[in-house]
N, C-alpha and C positions, 0 to 999 in steps of 0.2 A: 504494500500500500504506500503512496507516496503522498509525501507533504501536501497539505490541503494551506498552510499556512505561511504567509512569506518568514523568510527566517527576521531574526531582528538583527539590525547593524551593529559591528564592532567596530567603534570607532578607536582611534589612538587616544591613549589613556595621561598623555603628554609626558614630554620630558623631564620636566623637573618634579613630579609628580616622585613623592616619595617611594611606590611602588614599581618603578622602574626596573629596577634592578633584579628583583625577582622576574617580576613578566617576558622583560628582553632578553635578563644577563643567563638566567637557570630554568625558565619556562613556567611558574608555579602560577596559575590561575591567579590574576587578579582580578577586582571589579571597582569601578570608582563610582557610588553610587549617591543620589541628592534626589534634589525635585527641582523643580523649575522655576521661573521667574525672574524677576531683577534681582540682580546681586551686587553689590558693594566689595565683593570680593578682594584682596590686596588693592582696597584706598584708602583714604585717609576715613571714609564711617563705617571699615571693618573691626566693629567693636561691638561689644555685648549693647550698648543705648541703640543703636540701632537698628542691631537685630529684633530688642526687648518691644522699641517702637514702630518701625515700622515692615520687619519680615516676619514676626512671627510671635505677636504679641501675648498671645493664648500658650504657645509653647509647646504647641500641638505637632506640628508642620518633622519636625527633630525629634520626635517620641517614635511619632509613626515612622518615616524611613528608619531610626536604629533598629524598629520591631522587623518590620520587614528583612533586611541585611542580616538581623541575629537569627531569623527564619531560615534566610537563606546559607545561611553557616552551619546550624543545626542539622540542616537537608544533606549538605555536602559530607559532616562529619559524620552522619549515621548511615549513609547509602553504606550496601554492600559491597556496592564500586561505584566509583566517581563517574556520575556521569561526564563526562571529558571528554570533547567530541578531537580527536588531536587529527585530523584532517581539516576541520573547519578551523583549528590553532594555525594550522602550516598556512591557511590560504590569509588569513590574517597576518600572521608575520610578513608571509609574501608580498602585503599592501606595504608593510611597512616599509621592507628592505627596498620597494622599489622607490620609494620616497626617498630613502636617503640615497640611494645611485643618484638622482635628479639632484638632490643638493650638492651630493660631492661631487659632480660634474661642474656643478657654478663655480668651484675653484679651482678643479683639474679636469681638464676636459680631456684629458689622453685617460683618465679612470675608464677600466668597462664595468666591472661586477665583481660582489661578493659573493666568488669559485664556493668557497666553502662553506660557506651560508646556500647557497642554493643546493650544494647538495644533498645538506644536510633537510631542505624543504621535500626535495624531489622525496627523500625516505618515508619524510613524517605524514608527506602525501598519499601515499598506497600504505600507511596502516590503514586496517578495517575494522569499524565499530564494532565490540565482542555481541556476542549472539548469548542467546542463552545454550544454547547447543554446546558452544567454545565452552561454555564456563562449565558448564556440570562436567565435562569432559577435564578439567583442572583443579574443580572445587567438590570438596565434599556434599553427600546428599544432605545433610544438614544446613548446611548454608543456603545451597539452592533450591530450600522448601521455604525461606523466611521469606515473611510478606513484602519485606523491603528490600530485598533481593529480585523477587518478581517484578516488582515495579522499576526498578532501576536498567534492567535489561531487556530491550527488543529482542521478539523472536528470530 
């Protein structure tokens, strides 16, 4: 059966974003997650009065995103496996890595490609998402009768 649903965008998580380093340098899932609207963000009325007055007065707005995010921590930490789609990671990195060839071109135009970076994409590209088939085949029948096991793996 095939997606009935468009996938949702990964957008770049930014560079000087604290989590850089895990997402780029060692691969580890990150997510940078808010809600929307104006932001004050690094200016001079990034500070609790403004936020108190005029983003989020009730105090509401920051309770619910932490809920949701500690939801989605709880989910990732009790699956029986991650769901981790590391195909849909490679074609994301690939967005990235092409980004930076374009930049490093603005200062060296005799640059072609990151060889070992891309090899490294072509691999991570034909992994195949685990089946439940794969898995009882490597996992004990006790793991792959639990309910959250079932739910975490397509057939």
């Amino acid at each position: 059966m095939g997606r009935t649903k468009p996938e949702p965008r990964i957008g770049n998580l930014g560079g000087g974003s604290d989590h850089i380093a895990f997402y780029m340098h060692v691969g580890v899932p990150s997510l940078s997650g808010g809600s929307g609207g104006p932001t004050a963000y690094h200016s001079n009325y990034d500070n609790f009065h403004y936020y108190s007055k005029f983003v989020d007065p009730s105090f509401k707005m920051g309770g619910a995103v932490a809920q949701l995010f500690g939801l989605v921590a709880l989910r990732q930490a009790n699956a029986a496996v991650i769901p981790y789609d590391v195909p849909r990671y490679a074609k994301d990195l690939k967005g990235h890595f092409e980004q930076a060839v374009k930049n490093v071109k603005t200062i060296d135009s005799n640059f072609s490609e990151f060889d070992q970076v891309n090899a490294a994409l072509s691999k991570l590209e034909q992994v195949r998402p685990p089946t439940k088939k794969l898995w009882k085949k490597d996992y004990p029948a006790k793991i792959c009768q639990q309910k959250r096991f079932k739910k975490s793996i397509p057939d």
